[in-house]
KOLNUKOL-715596 format. One record per residue: residue in one letter; x, y, z of N, C-alpha, C, O, CB in turn. Coordinates in steps of 0.05 Angstrom, whole numbers, padded with zeros to 5 digits, always signed. Glycine has a CB too. Layout:
aXYZXYZXYZXYZXYZ...
END
This chain:
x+00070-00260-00311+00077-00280-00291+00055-00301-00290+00033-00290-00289+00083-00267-00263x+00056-00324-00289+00038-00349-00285+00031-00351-00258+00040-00335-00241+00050-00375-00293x+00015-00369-00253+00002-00373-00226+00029-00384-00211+00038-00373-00191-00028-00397-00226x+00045-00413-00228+00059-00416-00218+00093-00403-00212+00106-00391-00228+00053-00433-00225x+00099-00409-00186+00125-00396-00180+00143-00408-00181+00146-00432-00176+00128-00387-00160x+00166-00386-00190+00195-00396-00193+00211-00398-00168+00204-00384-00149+00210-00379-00213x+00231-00413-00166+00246-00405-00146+00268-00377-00152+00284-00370-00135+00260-00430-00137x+00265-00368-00168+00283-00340-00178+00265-00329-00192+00246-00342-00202+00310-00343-00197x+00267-00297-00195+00255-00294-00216+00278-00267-00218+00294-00255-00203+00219-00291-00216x+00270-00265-00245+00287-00239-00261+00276-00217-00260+00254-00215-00269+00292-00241-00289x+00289-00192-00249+00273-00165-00251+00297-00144-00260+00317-00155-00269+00257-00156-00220x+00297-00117-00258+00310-00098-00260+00342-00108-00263+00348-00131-00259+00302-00082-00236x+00353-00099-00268+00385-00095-00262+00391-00125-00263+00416-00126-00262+00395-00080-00230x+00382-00147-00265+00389-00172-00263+00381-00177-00236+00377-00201-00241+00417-00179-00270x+00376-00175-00216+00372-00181-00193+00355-00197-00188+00331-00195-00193+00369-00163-00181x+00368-00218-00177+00345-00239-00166+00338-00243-00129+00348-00239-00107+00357-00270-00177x+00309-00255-00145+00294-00246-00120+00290-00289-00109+00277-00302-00125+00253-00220-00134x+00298-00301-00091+00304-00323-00087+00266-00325-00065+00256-00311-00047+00343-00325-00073x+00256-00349-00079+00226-00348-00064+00225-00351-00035+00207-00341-00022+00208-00370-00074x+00250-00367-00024+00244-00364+00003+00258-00335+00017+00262-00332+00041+00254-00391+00018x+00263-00316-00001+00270-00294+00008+00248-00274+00025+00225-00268+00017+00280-00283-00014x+00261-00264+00053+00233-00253+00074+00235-00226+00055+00253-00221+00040+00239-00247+00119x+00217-00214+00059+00208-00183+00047+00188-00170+00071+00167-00178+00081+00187-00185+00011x+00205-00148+00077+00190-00131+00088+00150-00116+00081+00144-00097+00066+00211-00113+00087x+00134-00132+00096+00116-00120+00079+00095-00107+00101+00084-00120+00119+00103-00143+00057x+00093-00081+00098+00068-00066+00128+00042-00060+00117+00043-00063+00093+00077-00031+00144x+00028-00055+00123-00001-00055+00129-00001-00033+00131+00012-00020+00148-00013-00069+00152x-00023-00017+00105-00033+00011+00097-00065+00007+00104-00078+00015+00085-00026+00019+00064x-00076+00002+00119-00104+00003+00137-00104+00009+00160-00090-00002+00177-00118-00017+00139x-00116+00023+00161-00133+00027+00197-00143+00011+00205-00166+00008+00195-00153+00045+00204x-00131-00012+00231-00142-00034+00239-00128-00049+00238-00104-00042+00239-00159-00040+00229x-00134-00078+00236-00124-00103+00226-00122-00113+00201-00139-00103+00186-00135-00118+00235x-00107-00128+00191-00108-00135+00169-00102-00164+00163-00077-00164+00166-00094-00119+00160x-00109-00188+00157-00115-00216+00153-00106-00221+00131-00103-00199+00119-00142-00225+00155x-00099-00239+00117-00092-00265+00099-00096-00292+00107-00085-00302+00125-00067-00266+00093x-00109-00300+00095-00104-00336+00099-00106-00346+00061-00124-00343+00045-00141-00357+00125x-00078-00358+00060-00075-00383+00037-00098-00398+00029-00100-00421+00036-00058-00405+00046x-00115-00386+00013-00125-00404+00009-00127-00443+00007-00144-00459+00015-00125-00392-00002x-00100-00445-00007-00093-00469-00006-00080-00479+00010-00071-00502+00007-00085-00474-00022x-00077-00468+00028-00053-00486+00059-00065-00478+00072-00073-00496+00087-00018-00481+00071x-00078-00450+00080-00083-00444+00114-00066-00416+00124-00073-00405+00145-00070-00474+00136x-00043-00407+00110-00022-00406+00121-00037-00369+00124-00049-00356+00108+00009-00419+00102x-00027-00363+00155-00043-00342+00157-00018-00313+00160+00006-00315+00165-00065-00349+00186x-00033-00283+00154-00012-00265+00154-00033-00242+00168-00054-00232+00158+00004-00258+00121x-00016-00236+00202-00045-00220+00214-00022-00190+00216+00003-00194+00218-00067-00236+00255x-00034-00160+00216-00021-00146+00219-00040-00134+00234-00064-00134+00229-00009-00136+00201x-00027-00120+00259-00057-00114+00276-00062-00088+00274-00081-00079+00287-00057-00121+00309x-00049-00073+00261-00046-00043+00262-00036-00031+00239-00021-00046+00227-00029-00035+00284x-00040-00006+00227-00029+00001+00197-00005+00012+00209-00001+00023+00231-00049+00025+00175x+00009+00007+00189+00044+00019+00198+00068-00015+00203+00091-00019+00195+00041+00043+00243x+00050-00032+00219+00052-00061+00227+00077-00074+00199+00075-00076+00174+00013-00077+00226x+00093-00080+00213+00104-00097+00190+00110-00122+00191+00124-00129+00210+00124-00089+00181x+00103-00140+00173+00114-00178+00176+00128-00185+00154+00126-00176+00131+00088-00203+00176x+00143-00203+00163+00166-00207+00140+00146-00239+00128+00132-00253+00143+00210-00214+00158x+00150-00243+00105+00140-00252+00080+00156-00263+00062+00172-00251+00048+00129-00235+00067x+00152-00289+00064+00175-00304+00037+00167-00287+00009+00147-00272+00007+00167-00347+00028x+00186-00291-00008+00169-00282-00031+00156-00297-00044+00142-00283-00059+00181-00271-00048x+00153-00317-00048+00134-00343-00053+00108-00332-00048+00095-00322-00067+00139-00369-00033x+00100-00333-00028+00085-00329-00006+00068-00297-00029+00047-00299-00042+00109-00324+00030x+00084-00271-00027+00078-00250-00037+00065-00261-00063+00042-00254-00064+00102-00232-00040x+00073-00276-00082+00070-00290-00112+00043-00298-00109+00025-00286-00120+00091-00317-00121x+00037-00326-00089+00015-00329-00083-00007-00307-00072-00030-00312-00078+00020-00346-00068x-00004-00285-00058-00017-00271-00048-00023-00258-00079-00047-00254-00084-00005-00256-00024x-00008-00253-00096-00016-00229-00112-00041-00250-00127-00065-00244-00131+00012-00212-00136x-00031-00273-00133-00053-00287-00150-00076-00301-00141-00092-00311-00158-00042-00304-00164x-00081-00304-00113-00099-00309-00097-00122-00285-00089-00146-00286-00096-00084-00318-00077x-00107-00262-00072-00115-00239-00063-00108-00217-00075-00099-00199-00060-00109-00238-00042x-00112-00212-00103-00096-00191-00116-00102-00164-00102-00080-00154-00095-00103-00189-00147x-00128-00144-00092-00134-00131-00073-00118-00122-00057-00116-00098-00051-00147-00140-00063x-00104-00143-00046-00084-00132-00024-00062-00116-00037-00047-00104-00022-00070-00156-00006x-00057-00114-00067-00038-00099-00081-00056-00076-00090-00054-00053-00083-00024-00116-00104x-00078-00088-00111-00090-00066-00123-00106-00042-00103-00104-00018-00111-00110-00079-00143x-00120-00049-00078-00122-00030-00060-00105-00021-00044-00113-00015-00022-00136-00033-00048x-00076-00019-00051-00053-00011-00027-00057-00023-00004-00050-00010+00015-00051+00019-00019x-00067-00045+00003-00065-00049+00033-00048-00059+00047-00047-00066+00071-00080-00059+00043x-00032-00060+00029-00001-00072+00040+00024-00054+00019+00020-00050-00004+00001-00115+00031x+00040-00049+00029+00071-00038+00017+00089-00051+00025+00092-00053+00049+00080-00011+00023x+00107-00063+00005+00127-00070+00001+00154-00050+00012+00158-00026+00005+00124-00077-00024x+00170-00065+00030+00188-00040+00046+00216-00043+00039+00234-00027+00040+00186-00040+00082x+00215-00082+00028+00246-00081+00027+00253-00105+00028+00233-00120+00024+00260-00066+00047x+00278-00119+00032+00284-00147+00037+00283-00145+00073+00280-00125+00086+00319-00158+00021x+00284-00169+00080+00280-00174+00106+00319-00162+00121+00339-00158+00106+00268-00215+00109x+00318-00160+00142+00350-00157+00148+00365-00174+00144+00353-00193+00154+00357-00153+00170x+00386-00183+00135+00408-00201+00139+00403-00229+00114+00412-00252+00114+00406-00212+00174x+00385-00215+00096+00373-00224+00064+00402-00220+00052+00416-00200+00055+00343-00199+00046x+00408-00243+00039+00426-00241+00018+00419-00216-00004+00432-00197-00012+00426-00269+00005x+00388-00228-00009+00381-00209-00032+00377-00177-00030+00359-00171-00015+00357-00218-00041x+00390-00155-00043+00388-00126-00041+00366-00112-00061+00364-00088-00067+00416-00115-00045x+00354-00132-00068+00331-00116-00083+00315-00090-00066+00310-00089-00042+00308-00139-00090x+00311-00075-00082+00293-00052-00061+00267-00065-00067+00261-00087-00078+00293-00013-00070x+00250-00041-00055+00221-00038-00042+00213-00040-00080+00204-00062-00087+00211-00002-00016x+00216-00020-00103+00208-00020-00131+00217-00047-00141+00200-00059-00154+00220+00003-00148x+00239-00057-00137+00250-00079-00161+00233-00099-00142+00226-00118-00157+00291-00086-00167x+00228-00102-00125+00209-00133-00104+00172-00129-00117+00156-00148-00116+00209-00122-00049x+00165-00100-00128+00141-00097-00134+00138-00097-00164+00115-00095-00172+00131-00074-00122x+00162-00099-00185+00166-00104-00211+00167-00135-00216+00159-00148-00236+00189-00090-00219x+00180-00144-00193+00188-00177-00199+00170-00189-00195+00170-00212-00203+00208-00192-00184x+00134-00175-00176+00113-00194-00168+00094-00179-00192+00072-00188-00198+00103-00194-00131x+00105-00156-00203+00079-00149-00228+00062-00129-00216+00041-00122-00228+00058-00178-00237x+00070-00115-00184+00045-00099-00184+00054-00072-00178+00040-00060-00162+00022-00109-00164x+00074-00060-00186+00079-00033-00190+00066-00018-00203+00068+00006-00198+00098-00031-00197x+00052-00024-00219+00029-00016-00235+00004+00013-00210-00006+00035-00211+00010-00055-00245x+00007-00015-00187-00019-00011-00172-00010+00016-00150-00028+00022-00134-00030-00044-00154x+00015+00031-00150+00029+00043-00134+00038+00065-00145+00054+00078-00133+00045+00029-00124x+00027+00073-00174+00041+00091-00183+00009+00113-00170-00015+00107-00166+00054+00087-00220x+00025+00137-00167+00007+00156-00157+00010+00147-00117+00000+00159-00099-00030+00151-00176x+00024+00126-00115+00007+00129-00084+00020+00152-00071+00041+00162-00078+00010+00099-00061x+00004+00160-00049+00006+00172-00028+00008+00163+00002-00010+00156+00017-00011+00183-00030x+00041+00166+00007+00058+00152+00036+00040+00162+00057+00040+00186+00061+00094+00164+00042x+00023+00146+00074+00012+00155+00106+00032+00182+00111+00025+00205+00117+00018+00125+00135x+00053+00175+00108+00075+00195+00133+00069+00226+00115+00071+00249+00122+00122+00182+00134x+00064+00216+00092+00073+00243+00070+00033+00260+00080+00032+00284+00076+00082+00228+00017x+00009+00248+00090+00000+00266+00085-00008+00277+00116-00029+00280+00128-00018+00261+00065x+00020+00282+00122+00018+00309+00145+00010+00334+00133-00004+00351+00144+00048+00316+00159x+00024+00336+00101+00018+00361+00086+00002+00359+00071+00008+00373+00052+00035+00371+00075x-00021+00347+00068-00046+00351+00053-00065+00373+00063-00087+00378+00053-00061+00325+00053x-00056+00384+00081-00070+00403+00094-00059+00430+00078-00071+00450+00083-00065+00402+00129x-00044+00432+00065-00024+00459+00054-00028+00452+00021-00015+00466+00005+00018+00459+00068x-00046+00428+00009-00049+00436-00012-00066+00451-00018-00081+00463-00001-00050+00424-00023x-00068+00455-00046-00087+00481-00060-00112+00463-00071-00114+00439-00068-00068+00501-00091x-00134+00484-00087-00157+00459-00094-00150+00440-00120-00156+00417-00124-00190+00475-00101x-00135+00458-00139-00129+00450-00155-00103+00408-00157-00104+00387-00169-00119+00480-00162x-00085+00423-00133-00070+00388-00120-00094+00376-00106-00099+00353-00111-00040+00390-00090x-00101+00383-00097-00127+00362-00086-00136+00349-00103-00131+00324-00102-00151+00374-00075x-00158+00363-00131-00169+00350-00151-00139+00325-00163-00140+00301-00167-00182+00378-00176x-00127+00334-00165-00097+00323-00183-00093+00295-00170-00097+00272-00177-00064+00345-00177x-00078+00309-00138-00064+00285-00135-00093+00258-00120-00090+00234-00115-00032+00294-00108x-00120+00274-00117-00138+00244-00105-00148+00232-00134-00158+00209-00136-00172+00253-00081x-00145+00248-00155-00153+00222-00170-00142+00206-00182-00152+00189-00197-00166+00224-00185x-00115+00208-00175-00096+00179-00178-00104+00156-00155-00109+00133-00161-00059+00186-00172x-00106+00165-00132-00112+00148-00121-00119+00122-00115-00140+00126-00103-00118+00153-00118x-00115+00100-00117-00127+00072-00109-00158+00072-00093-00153+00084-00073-00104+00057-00087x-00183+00066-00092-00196+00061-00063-00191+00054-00042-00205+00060-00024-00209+00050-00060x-00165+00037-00038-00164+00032-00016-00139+00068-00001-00137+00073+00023-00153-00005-00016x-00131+00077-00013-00109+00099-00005-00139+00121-00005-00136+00137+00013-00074+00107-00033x-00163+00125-00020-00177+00138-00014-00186+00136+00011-00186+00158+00022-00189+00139-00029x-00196+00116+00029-00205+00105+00057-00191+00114+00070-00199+00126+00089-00206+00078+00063x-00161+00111+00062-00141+00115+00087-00145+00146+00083-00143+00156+00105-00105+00101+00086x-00149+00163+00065-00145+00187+00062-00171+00206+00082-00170+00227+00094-00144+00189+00030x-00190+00187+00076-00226+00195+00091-00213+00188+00117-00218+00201+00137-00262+00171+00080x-00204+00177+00117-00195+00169+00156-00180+00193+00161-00184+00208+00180-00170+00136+00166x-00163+00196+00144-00137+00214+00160-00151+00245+00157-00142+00261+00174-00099+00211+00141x-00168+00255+00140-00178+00284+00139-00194+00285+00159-00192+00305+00172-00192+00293+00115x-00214+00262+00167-00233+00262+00194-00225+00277+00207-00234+00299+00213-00236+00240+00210x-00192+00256+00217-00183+00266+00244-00168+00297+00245-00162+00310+00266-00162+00244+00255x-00162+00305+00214-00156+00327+00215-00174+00352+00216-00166+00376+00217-00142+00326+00198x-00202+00344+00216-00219+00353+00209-00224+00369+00249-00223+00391+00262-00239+00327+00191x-00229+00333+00253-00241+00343+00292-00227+00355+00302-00236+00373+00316-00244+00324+00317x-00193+00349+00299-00173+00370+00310-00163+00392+00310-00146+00402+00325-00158+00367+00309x-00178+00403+00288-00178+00433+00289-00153+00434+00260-00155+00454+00246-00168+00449+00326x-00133+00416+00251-00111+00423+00238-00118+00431+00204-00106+00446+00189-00090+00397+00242x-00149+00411+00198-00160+00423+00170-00190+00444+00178-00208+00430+00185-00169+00392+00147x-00193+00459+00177-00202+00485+00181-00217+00499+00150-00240+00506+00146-00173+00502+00193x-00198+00500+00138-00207+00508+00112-00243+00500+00097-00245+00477+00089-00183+00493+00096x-00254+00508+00095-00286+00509+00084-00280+00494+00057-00289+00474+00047-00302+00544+00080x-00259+00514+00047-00264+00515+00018-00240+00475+00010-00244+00455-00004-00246+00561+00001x-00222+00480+00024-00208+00450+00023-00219+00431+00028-00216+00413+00012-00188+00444+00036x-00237+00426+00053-00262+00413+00055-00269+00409+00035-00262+00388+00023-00281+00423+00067x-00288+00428+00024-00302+00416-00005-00283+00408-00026-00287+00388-00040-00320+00439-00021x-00266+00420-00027-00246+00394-00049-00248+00376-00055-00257+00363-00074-00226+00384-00047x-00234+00374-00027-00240+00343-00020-00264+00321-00008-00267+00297-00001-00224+00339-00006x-00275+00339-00009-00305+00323-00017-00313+00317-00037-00322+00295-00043-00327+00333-00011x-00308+00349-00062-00313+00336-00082-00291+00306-00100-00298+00287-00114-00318+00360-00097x-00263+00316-00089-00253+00293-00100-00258+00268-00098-00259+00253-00117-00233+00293-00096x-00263+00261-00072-00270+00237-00063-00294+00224-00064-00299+00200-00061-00264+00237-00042x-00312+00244-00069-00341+00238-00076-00359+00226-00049-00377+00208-00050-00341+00216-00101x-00351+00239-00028-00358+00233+00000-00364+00255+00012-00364+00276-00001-00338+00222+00014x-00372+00255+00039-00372+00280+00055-00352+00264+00076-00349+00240+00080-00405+00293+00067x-00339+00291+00089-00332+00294+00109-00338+00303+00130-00345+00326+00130-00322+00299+00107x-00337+00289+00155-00337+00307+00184-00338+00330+00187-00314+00336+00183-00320+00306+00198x-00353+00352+00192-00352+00377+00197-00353+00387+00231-00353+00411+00237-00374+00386+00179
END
């Protein structure tokens, strides 16, 4: 894909993705999360991870080639077309048509690691070193709190995932 954007572009199944089309896109950080356009100004604030703002796809095109980060560290996921979008592309064919599905294989869904606490050492080593850095952060955040709350317990999973991550954790 070039810097510059089409008003269509071609992906999967034939499906086109029309640039002023909104796309569901939320915020995989703890905290806030910012954009500003470099070249216009044009700003994208999410104040909370989970947070979702709808996004031309234009807009997404420019972000990937401006701020590529915001793809390659997961800090944003693609959820879908906006409601009442002509276009039915899903959440994969909207991240094939901007080129960064690449950056998502291996991720790990916030919601999904309720059960990181019930893997073994061996899934630990496995599934953190697919990981992105930025899904590792979110991951050091979310064991913390599993950590103070009593729900990760384990000594020996602890070190796992310490060693996977190449960090320490809260004890």
């Amino acid at each position: 894909m070039t810097s510059q954007t089409t008003n269509e572009q071609e992906i999967k199944r034939n499906v086109k993705i029309n640039g002023r089309t909104l796309i569901k896109v939320r915020s995989n950080v703890y905290g806030s999360l910012h954009y500003v356009n470099p070249y216009n100004g044009y700003r994208i604030v999410w104040l909370a991870s989970g947070d979702i703002q709808l996004v031309e796809f234009d807009e997404l095109v420019r972000m990937k080639n401006t701020a590529p980060a915001f793809f390659q560290n997961q800090w944003v996921l693609i959820v879908g077309v906006g409601d009442g979008e002509a276009c039915k592309a899903s959440a994969d064919e909207i991240c094939h048509a901007l080129a960064v599905d690449q950056y998502y294989k291996g991720y790990l869904e916030p919601a999904a690691m309720t059960n990181i606490c019930d893997w073994d050492e061996k899934t630990i080593a496995e599934r953190v070193a697919v990981l992105s850095d930025g899904a590792k952060t979110n991951l050091v955040a979310t064991l913390n709190g599993y950590i103070a709350s009593g729900k990760l317990d384990s000594l020996r999973k602890i070190a796992a995932f310490e060693k996977a991550l190449g960090c320490a954790l809260t004890k």
